[in-house]
N, CA, C and O atoms as CSV, one atom per row, in Angstrom:
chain,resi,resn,atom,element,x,y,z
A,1,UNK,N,N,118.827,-127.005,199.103
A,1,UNK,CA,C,118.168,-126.334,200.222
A,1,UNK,C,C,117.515,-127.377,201.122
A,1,UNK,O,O,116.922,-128.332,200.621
A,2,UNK,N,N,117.637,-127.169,202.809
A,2,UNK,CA,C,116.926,-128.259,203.433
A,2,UNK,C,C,115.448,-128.191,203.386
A,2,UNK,O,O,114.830,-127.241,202.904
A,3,UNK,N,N,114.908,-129.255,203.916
A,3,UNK,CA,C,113.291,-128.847,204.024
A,3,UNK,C,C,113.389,-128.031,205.515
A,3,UNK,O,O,114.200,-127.915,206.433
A,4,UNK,N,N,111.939,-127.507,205.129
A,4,UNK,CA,C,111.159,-126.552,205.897
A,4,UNK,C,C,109.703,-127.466,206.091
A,4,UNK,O,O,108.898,-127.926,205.281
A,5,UNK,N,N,109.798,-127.482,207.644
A,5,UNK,CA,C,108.434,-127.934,208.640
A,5,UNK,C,C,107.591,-127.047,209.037
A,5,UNK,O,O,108.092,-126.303,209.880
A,6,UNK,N,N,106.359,-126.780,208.745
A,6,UNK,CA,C,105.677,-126.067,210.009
A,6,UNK,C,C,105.118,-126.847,210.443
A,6,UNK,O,O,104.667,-127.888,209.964
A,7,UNK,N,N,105.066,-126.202,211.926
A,7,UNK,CA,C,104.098,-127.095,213.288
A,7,UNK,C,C,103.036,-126.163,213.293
A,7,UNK,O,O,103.204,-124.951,213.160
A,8,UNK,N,N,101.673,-126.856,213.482
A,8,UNK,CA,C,100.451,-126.610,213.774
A,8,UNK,C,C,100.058,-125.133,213.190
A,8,UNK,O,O,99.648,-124.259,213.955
A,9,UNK,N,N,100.217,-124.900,211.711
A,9,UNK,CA,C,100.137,-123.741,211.258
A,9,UNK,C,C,98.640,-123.510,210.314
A,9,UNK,O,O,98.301,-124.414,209.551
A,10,UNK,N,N,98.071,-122.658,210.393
A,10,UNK,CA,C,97.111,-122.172,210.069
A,10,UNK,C,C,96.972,-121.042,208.669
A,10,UNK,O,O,98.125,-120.943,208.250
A,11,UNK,N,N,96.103,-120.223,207.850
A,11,UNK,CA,C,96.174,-118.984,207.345
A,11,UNK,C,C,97.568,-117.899,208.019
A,11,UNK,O,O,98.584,-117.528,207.431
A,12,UNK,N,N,97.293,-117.726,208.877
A,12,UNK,CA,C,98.028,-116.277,209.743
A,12,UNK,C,C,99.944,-116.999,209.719
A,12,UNK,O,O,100.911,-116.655,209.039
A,13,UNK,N,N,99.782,-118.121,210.838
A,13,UNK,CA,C,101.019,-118.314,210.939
A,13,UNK,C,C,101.355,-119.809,211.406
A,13,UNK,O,O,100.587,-120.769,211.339
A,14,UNK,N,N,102.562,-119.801,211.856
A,14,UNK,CA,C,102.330,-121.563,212.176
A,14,UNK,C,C,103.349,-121.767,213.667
A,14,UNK,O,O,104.472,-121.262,213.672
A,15,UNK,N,N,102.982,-122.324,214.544
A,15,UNK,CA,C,103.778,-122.344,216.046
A,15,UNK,C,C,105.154,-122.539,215.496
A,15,UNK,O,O,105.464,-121.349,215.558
A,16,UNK,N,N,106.029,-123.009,215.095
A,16,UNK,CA,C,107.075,-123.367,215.003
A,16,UNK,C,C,107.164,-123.638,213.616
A,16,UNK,O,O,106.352,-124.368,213.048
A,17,UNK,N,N,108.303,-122.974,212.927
A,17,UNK,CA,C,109.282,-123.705,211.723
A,17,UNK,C,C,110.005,-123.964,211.694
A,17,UNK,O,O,110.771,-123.049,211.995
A,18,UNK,N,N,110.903,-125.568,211.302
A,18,UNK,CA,C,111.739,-125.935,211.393
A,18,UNK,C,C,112.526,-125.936,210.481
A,18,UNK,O,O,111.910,-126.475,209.562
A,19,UNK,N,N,114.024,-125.538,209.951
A,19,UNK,CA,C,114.753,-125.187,209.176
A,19,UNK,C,C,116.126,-125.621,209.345
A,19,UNK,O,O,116.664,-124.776,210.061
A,20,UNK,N,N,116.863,-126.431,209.067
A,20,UNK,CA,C,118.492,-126.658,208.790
A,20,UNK,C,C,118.914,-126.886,210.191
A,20,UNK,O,O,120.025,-126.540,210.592
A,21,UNK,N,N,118.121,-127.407,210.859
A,21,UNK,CA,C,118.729,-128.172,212.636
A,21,UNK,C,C,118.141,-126.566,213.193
A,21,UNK,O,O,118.615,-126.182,214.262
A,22,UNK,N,N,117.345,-125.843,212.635
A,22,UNK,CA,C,116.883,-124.614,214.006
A,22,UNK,C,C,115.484,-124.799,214.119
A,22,UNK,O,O,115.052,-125.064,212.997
A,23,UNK,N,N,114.533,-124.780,215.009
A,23,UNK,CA,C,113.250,-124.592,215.665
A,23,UNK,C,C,113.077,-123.365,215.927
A,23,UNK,O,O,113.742,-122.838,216.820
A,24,UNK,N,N,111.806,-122.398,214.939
A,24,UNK,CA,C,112.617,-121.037,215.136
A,24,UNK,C,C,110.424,-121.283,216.053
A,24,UNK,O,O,109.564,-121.936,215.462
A,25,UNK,N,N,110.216,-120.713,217.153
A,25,UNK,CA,C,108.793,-120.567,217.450
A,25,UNK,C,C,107.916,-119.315,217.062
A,25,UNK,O,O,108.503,-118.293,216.708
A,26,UNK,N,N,106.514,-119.345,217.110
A,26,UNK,CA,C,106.258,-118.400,217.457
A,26,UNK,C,C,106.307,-117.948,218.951
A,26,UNK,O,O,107.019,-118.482,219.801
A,27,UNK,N,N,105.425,-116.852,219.174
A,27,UNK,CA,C,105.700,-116.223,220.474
A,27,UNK,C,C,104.126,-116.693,221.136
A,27,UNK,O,O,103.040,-116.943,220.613
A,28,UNK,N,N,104.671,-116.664,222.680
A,28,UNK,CA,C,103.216,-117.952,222.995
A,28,UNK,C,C,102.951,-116.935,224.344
A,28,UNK,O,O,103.829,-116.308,224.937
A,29,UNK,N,N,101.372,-116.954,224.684
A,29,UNK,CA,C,100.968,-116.488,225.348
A,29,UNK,C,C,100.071,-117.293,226.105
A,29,UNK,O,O,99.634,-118.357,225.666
A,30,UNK,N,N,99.679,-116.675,227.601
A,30,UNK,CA,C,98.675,-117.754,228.712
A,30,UNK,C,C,97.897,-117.232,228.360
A,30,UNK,O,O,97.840,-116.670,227.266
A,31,UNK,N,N,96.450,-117.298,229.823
A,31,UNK,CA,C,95.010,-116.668,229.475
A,31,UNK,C,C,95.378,-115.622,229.688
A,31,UNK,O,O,96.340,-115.249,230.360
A,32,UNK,N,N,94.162,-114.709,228.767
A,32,UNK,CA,C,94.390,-113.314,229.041
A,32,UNK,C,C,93.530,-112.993,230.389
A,32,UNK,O,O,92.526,-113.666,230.625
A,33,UNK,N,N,94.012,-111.782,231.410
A,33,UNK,CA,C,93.835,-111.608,232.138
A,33,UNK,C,C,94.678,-112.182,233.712
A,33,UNK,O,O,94.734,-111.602,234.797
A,34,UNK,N,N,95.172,-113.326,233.356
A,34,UNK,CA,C,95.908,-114.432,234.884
A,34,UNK,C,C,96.679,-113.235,234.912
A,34,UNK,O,O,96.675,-112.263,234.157
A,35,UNK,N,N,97.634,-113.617,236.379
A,35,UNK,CA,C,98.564,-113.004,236.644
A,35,UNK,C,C,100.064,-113.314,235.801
A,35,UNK,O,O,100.342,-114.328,235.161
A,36,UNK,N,N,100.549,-112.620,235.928
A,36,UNK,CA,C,102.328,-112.611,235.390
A,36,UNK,C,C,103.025,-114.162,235.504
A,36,UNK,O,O,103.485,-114.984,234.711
A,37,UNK,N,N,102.851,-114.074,236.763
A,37,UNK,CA,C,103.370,-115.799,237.331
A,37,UNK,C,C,102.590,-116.736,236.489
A,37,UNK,O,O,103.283,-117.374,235.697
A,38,UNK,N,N,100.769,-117.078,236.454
A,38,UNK,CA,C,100.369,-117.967,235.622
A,38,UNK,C,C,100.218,-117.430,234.302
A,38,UNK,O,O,99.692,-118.339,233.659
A,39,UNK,N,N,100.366,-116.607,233.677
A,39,UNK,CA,C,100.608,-116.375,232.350
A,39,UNK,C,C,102.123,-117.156,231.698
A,39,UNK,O,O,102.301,-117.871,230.711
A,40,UNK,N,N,102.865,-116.742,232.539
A,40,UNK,CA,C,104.399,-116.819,232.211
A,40,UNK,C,C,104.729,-118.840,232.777
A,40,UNK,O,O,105.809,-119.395,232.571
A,41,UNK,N,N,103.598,-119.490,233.410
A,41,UNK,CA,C,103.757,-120.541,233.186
A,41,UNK,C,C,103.556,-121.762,232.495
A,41,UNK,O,O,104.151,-122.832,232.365
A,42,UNK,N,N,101.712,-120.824,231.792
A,42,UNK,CA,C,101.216,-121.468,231.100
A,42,UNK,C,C,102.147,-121.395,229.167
A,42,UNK,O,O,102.105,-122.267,228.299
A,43,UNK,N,N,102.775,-120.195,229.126
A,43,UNK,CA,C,103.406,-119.765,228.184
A,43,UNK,C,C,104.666,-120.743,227.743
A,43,UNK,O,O,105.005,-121.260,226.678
A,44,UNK,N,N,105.223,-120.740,229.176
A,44,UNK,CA,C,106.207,-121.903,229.171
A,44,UNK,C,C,106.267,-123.295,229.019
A,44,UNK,O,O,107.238,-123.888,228.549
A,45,UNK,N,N,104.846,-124.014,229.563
A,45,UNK,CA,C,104.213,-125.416,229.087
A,45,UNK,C,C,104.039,-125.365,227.599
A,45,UNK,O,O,104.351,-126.420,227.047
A,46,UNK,N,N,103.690,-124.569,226.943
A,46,UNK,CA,C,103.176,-124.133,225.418
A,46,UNK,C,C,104.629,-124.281,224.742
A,46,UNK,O,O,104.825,-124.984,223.751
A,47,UNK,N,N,105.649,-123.514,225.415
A,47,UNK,CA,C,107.061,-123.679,225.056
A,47,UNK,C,C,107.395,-125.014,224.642
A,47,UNK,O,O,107.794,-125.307,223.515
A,48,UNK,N,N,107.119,-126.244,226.112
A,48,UNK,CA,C,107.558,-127.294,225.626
A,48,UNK,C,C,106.701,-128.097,225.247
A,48,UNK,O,O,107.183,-129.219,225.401
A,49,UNK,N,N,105.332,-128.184,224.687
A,49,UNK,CA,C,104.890,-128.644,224.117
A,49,UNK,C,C,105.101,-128.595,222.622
A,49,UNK,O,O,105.222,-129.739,222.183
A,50,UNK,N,N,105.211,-127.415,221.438
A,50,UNK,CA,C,105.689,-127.079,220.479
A,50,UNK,C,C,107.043,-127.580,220.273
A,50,UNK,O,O,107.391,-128.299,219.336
A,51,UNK,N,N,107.885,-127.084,221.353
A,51,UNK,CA,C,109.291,-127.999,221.563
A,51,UNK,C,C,109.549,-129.215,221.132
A,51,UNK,O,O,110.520,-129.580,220.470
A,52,UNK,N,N,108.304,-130.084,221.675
A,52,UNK,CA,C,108.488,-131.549,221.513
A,52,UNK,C,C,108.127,-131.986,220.224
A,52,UNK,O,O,108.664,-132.923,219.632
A,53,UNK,N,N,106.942,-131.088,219.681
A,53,UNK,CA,C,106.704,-131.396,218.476
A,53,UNK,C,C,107.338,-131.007,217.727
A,53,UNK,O,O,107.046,-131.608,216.693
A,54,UNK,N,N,108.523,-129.940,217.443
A,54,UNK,CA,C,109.550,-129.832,216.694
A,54,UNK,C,C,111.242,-131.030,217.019
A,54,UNK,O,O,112.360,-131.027,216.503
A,55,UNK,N,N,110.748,-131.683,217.846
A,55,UNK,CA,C,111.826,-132.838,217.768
A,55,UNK,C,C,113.069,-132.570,218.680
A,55,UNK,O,O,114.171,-133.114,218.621
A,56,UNK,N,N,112.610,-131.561,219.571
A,56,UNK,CA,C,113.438,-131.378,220.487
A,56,UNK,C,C,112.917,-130.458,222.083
A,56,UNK,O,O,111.770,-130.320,222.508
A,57,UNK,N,N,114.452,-129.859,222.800
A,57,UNK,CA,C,113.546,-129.570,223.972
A,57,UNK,C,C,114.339,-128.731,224.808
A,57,UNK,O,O,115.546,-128.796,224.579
A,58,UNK,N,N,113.867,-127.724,225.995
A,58,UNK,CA,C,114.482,-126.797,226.303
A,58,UNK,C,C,116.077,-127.244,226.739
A,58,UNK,O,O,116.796,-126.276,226.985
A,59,UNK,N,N,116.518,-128.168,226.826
A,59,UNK,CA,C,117.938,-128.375,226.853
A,59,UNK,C,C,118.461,-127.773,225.723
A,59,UNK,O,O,119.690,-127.751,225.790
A,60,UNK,N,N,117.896,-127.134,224.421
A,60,UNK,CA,C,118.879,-127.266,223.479
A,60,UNK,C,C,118.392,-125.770,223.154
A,60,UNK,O,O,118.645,-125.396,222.009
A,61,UNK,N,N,117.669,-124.778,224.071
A,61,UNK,CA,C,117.449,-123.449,223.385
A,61,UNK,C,C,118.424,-122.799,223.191
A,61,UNK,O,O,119.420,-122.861,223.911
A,62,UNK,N,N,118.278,-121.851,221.900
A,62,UNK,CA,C,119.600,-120.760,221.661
A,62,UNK,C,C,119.214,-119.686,222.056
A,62,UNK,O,O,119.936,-119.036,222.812
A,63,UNK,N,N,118.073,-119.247,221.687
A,63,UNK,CA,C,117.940,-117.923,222.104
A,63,UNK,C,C,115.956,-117.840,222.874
A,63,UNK,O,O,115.045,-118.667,222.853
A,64,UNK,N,N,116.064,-116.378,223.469
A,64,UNK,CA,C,114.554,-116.174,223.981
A,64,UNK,C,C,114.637,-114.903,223.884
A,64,UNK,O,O,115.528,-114.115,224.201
A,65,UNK,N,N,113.245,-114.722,223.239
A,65,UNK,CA,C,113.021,-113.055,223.379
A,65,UNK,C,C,111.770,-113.333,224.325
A,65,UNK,O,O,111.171,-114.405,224.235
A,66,UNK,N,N,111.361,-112.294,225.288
A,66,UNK,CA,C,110.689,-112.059,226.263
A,66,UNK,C,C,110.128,-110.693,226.329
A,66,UNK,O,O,110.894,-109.733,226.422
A,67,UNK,N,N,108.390,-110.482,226.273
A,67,UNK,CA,C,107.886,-109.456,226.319
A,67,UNK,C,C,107.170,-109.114,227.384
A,67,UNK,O,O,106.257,-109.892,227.662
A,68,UNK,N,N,107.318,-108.127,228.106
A,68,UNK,CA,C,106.093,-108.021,229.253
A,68,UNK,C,C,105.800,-106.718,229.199
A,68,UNK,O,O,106.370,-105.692,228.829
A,69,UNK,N,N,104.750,-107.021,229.668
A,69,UNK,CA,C,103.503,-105.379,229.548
A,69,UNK,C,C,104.155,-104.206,230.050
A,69,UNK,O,O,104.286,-103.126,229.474
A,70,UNK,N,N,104.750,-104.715,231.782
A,70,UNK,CA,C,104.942,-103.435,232.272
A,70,UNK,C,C,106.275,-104.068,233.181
A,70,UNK,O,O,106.022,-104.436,234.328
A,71,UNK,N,N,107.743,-104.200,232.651
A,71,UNK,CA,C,108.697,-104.563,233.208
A,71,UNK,C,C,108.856,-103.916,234.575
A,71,UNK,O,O,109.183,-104.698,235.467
A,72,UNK,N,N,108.692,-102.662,234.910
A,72,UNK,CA,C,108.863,-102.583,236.406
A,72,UNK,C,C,108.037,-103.499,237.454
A,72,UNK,O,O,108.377,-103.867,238.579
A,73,UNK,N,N,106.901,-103.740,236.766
A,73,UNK,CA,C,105.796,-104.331,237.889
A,73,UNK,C,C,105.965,-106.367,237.452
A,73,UNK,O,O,105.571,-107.331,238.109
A,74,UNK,N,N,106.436,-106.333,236.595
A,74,UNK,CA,C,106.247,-107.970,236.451
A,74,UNK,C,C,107.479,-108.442,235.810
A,74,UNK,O,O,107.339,-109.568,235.333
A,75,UNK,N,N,108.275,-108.091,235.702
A,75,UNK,CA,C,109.895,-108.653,235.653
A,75,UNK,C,C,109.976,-109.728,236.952
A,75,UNK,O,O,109.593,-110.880,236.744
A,76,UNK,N,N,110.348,-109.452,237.955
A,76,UNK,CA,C,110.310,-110.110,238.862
A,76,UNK,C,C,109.838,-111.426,238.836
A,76,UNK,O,O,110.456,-112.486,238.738
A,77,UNK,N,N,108.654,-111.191,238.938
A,77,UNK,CA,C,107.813,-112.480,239.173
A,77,UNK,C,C,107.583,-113.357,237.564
A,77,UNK,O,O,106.971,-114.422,237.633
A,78,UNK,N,N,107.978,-112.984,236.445
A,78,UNK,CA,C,108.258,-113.735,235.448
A,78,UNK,C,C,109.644,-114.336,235.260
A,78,UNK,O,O,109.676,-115.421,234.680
A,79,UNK,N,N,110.743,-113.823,235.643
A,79,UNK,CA,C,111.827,-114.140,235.778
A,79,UNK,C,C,111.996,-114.953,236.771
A,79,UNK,O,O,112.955,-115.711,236.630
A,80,UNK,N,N,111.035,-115.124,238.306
A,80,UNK,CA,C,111.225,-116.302,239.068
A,80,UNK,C,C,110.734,-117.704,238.735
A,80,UNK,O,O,111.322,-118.714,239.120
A,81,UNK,N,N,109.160,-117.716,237.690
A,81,UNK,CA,C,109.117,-118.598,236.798
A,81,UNK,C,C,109.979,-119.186,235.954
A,81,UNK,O,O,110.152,-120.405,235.929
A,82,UNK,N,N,110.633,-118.279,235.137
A,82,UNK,CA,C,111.411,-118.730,233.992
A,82,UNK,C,C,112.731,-119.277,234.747
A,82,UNK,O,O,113.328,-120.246,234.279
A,83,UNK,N,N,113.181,-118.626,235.946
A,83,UNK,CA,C,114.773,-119.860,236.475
A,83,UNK,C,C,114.299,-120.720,236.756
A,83,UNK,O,O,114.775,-121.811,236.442
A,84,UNK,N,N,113.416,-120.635,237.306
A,84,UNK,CA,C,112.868,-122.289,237.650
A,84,UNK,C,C,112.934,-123.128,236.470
A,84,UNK,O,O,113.491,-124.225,236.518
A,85,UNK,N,N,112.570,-122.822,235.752
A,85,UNK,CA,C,112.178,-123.540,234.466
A,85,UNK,C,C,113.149,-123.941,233.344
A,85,UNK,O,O,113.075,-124.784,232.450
A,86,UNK,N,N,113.955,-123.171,233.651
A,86,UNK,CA,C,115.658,-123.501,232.351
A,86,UNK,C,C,116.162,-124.065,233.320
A,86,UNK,O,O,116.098,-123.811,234.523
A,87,UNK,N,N,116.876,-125.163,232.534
A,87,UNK,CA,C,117.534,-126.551,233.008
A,87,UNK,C,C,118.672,-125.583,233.276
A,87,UNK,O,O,118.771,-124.469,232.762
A,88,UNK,N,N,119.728,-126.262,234.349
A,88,UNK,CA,C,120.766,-125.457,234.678
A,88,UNK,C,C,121.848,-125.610,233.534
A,88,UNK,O,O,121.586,-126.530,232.760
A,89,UNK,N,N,122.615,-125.144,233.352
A,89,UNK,CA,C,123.957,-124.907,232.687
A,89,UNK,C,C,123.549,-124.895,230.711
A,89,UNK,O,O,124.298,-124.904,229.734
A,90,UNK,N,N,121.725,-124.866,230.869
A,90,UNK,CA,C,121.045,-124.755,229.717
A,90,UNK,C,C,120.634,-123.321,228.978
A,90,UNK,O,O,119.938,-123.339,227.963
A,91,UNK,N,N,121.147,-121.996,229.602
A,91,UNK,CA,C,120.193,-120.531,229.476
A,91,UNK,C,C,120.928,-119.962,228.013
A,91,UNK,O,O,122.101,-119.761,227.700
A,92,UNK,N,N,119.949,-119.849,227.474
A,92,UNK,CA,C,120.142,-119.537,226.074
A,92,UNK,C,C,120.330,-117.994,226.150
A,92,UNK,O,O,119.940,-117.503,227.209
A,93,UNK,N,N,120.785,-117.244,225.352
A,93,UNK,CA,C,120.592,-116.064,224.670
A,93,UNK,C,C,119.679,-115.296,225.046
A,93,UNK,O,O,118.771,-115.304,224.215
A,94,UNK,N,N,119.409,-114.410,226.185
A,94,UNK,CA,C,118.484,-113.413,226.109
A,94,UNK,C,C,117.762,-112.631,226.053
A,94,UNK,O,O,117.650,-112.563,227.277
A,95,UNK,N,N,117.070,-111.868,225.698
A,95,UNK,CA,C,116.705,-110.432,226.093
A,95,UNK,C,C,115.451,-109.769,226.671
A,95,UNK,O,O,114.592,-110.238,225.925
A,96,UNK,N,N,115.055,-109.276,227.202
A,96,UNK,CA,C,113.783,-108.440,227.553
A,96,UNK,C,C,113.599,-107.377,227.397
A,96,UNK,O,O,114.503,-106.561,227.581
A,97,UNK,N,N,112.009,-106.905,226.890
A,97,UNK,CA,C,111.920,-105.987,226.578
A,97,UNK,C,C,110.255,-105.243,227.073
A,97,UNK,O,O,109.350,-106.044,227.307
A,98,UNK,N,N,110.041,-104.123,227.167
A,98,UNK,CA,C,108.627,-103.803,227.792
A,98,UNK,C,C,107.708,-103.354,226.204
A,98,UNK,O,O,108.128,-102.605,225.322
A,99,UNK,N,N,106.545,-103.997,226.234
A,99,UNK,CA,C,105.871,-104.012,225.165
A,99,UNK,C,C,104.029,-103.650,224.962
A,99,UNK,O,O,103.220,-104.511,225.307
A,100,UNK,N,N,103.653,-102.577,224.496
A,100,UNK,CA,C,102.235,-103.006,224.752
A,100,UNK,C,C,102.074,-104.306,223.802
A,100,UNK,O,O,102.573,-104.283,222.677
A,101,UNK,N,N,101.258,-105.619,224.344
A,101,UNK,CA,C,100.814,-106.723,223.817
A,101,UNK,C,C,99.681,-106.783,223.049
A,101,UNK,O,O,98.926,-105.811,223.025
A,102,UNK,N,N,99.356,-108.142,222.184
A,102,UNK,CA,C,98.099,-107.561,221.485
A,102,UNK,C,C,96.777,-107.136,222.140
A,102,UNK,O,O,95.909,-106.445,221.606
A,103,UNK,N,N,96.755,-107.651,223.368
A,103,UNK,CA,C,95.592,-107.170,223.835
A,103,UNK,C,C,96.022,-106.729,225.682
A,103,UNK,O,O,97.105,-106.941,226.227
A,104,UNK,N,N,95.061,-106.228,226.167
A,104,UNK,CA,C,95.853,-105.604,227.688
A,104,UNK,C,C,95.157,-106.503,228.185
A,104,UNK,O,O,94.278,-105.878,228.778
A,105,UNK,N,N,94.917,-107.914,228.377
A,105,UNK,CA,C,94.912,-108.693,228.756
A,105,UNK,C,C,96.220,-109.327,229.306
A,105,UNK,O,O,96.527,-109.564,230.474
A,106,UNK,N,N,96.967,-109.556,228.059
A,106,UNK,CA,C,98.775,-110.236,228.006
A,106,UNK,C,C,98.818,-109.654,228.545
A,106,UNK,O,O,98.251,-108.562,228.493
A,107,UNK,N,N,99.802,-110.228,229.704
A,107,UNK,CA,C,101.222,-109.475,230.305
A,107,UNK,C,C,102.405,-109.323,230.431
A,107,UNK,O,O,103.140,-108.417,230.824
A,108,UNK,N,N,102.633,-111.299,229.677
A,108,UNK,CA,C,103.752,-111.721,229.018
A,108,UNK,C,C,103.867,-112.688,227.627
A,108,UNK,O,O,102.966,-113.483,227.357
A,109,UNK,N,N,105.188,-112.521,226.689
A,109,UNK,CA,C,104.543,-113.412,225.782
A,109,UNK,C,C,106.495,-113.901,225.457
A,109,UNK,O,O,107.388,-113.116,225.776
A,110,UNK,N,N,106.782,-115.226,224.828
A,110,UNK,CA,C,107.770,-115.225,224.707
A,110,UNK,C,C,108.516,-116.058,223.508
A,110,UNK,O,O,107.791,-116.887,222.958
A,111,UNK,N,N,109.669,-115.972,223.095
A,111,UNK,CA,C,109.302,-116.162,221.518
A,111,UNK,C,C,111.029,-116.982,222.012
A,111,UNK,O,O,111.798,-116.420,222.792
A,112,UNK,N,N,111.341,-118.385,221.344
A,112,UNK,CA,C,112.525,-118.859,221.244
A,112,UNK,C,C,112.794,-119.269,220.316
A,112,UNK,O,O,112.012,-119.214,219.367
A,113,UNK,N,N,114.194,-119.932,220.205
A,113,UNK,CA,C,114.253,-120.822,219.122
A,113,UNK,C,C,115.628,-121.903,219.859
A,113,UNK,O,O,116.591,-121.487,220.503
A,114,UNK,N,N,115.278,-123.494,219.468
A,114,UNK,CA,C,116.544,-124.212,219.503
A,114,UNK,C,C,116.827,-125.083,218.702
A,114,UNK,O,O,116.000,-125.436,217.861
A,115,UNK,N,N,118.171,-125.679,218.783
A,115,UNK,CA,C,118.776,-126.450,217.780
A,115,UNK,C,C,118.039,-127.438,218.349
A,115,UNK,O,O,117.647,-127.507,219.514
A,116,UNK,N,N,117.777,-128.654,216.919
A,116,UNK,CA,C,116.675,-129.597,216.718
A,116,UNK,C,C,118.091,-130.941,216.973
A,116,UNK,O,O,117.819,-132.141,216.922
């Protein structure tokens, strides 16, 4: 069996585990309260910060799950963040979905994983 890494893990859970060449994350959230746009950017810096500390980086994501509070009202403007932000000919796997979050603060939160 290969080894198993966690990154920056605590009691509850740990940002990232690394397993057999996959970086599986947790799901990362901005301040509560910002808007959609700075939630969904600060979420994404968090992305590649964890990224880096699992030994790799959004060039190599497989998949993204993506949660937002209220998809009619903030799809848009999280999705103009996030193209910006995936390297071109780089877009992994992925889906969206509308979610109440842990607190009604969130508005977005987003969970990936890539090969290491």
């Amino acid at each position: 069996m290969s080894d198993i890494t966690r990154i920056d893990t605590n009691a509850r859970m740990s940002q990232a585990v690394v397993h057999n060449g996959i970086a599986y994350l947790a799901g990362q959230v901005g301040a509560e309260g910002a808007s959609v746009t700075e939630q969904t950017q600060a979420v994404l810096a968090k992305v590649d910060e964890v990224l880096a500390k699992a030994g790799t980086d959004k060039t190599k994501l497989l998949t993204a799950q993506i949660w937002v509070a209220d998809i009619a009202t903030q799809f848009a403007d999280m999705n103009a963040v996030w193209d910006a932000w995936v390297p071109e000919g780089c877009a992994p796997a992925r889906w969206t979905g509308e979610a109440k979050l842990a607190t009604p603060g969130f508005k977005v939160e987003i969970i990936v994983t890539a090969a290491v």
